[in-house]
C-alpha positions as CSV (number, residue, x, y, z in Angstrom):
1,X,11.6,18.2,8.5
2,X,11.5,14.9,6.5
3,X,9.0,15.1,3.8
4,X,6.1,12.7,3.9
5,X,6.5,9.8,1.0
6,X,4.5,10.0,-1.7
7,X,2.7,7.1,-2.6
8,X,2.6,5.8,-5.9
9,X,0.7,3.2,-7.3
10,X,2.6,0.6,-10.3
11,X,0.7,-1.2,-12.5
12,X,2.2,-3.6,-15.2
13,X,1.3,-7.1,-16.2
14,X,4.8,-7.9,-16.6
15,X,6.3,-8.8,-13.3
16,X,9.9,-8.2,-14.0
17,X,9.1,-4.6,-15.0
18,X,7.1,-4.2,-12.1
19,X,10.1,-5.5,-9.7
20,X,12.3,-3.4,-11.1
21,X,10.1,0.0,-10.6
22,X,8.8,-1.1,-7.1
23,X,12.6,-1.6,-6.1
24,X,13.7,1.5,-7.5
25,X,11.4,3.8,-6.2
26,X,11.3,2.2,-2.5
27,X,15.2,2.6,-2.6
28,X,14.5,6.4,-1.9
29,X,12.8,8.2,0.8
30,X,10.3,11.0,-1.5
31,X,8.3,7.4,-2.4
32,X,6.5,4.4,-0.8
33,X,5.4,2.6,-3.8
34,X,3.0,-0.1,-3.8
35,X,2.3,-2.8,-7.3
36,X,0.5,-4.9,-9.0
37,X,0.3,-7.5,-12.3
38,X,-3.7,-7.4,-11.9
39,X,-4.7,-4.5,-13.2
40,X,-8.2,-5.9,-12.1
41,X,-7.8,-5.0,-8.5
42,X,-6.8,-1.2,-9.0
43,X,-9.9,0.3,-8.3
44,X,-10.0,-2.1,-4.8
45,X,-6.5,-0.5,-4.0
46,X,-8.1,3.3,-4.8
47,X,-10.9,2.7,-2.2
48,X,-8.2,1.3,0.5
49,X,-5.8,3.5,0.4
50,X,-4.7,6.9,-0.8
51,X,-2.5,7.0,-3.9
52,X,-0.4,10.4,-5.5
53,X,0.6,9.0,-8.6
54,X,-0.3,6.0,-10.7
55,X,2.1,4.2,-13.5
56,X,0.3,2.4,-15.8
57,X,1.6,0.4,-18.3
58,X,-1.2,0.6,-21.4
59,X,-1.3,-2.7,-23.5
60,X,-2.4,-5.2,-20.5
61,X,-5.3,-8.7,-20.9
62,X,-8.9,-7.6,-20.2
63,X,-8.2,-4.4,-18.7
64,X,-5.7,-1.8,-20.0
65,X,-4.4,1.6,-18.7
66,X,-6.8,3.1,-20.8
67,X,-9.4,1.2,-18.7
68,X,-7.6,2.2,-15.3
69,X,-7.7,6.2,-16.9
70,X,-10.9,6.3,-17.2
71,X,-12.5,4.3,-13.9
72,X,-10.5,7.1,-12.2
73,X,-11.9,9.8,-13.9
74,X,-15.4,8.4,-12.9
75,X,-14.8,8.3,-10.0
76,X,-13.7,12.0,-9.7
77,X,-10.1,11.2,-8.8
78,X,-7.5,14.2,-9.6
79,X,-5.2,11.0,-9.5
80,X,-1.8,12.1,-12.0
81,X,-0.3,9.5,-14.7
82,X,3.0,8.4,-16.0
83,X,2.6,6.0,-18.8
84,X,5.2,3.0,-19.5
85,X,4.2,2.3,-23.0
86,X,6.2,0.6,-26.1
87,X,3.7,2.1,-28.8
88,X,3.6,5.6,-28.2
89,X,3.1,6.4,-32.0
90,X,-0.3,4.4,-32.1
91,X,-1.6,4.9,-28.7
92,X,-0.6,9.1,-28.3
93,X,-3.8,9.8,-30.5
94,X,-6.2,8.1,-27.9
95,X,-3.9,9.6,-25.1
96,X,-4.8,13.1,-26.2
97,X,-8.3,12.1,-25.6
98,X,-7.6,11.7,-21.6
99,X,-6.0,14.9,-22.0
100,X,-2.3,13.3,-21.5
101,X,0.5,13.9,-24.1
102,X,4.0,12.9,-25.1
103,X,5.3,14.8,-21.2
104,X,3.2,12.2,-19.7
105,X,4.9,8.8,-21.1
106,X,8.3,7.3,-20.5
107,X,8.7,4.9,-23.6
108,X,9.7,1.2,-23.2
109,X,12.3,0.0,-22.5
110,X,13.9,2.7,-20.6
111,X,15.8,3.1,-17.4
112,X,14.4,3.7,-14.2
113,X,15.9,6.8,-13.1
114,X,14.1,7.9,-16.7
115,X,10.6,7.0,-14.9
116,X,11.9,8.4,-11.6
117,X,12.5,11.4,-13.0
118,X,9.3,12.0,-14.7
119,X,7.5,11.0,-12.0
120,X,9.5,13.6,-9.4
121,X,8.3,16.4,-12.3
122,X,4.3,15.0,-12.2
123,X,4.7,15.5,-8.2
124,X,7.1,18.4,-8.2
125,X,9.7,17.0,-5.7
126,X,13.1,16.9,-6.3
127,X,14.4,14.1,-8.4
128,X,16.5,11.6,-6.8
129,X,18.5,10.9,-10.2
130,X,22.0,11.6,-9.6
131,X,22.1,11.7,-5.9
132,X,23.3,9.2,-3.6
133,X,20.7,7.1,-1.4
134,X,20.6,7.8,2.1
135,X,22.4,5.1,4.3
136,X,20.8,4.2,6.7
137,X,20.8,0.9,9.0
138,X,18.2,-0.5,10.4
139,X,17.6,-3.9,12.7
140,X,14.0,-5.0,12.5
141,X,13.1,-8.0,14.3
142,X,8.9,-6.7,14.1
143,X,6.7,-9.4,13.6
144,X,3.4,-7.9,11.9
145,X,0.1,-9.6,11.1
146,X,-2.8,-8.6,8.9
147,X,-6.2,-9.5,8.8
148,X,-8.0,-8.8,5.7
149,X,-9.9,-10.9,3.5
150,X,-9.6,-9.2,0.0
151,X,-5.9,-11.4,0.1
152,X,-4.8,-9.4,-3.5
153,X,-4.8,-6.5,-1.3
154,X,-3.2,-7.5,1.8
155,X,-0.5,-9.3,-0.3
156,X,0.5,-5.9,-2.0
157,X,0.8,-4.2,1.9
158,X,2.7,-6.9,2.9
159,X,5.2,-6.9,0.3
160,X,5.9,-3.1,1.2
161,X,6.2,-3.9,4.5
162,X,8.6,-7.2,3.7
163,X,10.8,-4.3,1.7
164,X,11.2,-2.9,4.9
165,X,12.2,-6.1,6.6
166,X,9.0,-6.5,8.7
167,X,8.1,-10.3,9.2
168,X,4.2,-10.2,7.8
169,X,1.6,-12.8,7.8
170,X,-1.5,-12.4,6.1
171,X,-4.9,-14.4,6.8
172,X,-8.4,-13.4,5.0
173,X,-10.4,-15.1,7.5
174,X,-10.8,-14.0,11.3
175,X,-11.6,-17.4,12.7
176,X,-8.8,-18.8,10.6
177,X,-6.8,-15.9,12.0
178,X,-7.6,-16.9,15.6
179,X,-6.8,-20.4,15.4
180,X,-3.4,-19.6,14.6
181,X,-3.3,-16.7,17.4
182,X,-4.0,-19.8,20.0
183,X,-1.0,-21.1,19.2
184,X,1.4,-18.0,18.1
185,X,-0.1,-14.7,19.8
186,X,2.9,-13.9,22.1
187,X,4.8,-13.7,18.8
188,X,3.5,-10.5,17.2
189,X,4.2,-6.9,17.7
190,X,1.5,-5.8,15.5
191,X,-1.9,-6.2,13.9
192,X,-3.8,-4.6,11.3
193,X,-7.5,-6.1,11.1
194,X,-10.1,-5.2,8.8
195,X,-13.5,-5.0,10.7
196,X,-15.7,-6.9,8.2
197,X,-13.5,-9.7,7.7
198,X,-15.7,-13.1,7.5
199,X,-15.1,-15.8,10.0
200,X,-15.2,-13.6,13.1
201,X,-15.7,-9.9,12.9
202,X,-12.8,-7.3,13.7
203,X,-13.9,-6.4,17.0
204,X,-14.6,-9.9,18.3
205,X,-10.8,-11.0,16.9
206,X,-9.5,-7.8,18.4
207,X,-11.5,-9.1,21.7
208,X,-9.7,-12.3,21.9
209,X,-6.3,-11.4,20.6
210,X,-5.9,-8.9,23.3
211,X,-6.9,-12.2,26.1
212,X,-4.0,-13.7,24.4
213,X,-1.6,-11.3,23.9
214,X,-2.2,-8.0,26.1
215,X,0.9,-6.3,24.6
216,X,0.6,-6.6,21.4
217,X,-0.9,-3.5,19.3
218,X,-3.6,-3.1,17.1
219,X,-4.6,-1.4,13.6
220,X,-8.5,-1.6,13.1
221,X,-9.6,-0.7,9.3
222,X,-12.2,0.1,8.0
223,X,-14.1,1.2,4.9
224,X,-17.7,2.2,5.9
225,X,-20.0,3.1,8.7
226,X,-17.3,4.6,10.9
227,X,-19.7,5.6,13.9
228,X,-21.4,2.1,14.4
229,X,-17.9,0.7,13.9
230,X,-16.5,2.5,16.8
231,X,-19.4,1.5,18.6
232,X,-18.1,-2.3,18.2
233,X,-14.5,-1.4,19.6
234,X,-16.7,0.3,22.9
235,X,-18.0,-2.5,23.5
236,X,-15.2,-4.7,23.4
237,X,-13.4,-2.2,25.6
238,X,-10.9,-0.8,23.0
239,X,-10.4,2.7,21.7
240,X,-12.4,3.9,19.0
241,X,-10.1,6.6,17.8
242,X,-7.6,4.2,16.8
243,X,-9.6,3.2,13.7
244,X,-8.4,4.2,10.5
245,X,-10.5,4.6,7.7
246,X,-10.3,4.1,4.2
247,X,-9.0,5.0,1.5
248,X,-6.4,5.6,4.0
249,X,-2.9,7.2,4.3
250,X,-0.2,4.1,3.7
251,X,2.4,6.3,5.0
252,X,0.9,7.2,7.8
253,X,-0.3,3.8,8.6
254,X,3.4,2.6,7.9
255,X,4.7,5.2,10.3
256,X,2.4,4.0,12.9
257,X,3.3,0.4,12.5
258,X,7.4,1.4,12.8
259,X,6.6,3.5,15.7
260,X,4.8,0.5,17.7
261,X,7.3,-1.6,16.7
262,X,10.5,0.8,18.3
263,X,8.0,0.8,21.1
264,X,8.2,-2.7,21.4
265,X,12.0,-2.2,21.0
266,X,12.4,-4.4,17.6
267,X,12.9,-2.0,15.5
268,X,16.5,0.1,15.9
269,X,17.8,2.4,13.7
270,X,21.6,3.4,13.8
């Protein structure tokens, strides 16, 4: 049995740095990473989806790591941490005060199988260092839409999903959305709509989309009041138990997109 991907959130204002790690770790199946230069949206991507491991560089404008350490410890998150930092000297004191030492830093500039590996010990899986990367080759032709309007957000999802060669369009506005579904529809595979987007709500957009596409398959999110939410999908005549909730599982959601997407037979694998 394949084990489930880890996901593990990067955060570092510096963009090459953050490249580099998100390429790295997406290049092997134990991880399904997901980034960010803003540290500033960090606590949005903790309420949307689920998150094994966080890398946080320290020295970042407005907010730091130190800043991202302790919103999760408020908000009662057993969340682990590797730190990228180029000051360990000055900054291990204040470390110690979070209760993370020297075992919990990979110092700058370093290699990534270095951060790899540290992070495979924080989440006691074996380390890919050393090994060769599965080969394996896949056609994707899926065409995959979301809805969402916290952009940042849908941006990150959509670059994971771009890594994996999906074609992804993002709106953050359901009428916006559907003005472009009057013309395009018939060319998606997937959607993943938030239910409180502004513009149109979820349901209604998932009530029209399906006049104009029947085929096409659908991902409803959302983060509260589950029950009357599922009432809205009733009444629109679509399932209820296809919503997902957040903070929700990003493989899991990733594995459901793929597998509607072999379904539609544009995604092969060989």
């Amino acid at each position: 049995m394949t084990e489930k991907k880890k996901t593990v959130l990067v955060v570092d204002d510096e963009k090459p740095i953050v490249a580099q790690i998100f390429s790295y770790l997406k290049s092997w199946c134990s991880y399904e990473p997901i980034a960010t230069v803003n540290p500033a949206i960090v606590e949005k991507v903790l309420d949307t989806c689920q998150v094994q491991l966080i890398v946080a560089d320290l020295r970042m404008p407005n907010i730091s790591g130190f800043d991202i350490i302790k919103m999760v410890r408020a908000k009662g998150l057993h969340i682990p941490f590797v730190i990228i930092t180029a000051y360990l000297a000055s900054e291990l004191p204040k470390l110690k005060e979070f209760g993370l030492t020297e075992a919990d830093v990979v110092e700058k500039p370093f290699e990534p199988e270095m951060l790899e590996s540290k992070i495979s010990q924080k989440l006691k899986i074996e380390s890919a260092f050393g090994k060769e990367a599965e080969q394996v080759f896949v056609e994707n032709e899926a065409k995959v839409m979301i809805v969402d309007d916290e952009q940042e957000i849908a941006e990150i999802f959509a670059t994971t999903l771009r890594e994996d060669d999906y074609q992804v369009t993002t709106f953050g506005n359901g009428k916006v959305a559907l003005e472009h579904l009057k013309q395009h529809a018939g060319e998606y595979h997937v959607a993943v709509i938030d239910m409180a987007i502004p513009g149109l709500l979820g349901h209604l957009l998932i009530e029209e989309l399906l006049k104009l596409n029947p085929k096409i398959e659908i991902i409803p999110i959302s983060a509260r009041y589950p029950d009357s939410v599922k009432e809205q999908l009733k009444s629109v005549g679509f399932d209820p138990e296809k919503l997902v909730t957040k903070p929700f599982d990003l493989t899991a959601l990733i594995d459901q997109i793929r597998e509607y997407a072999v379904k539609a037979g544009v995604y092969k694998i060989s």
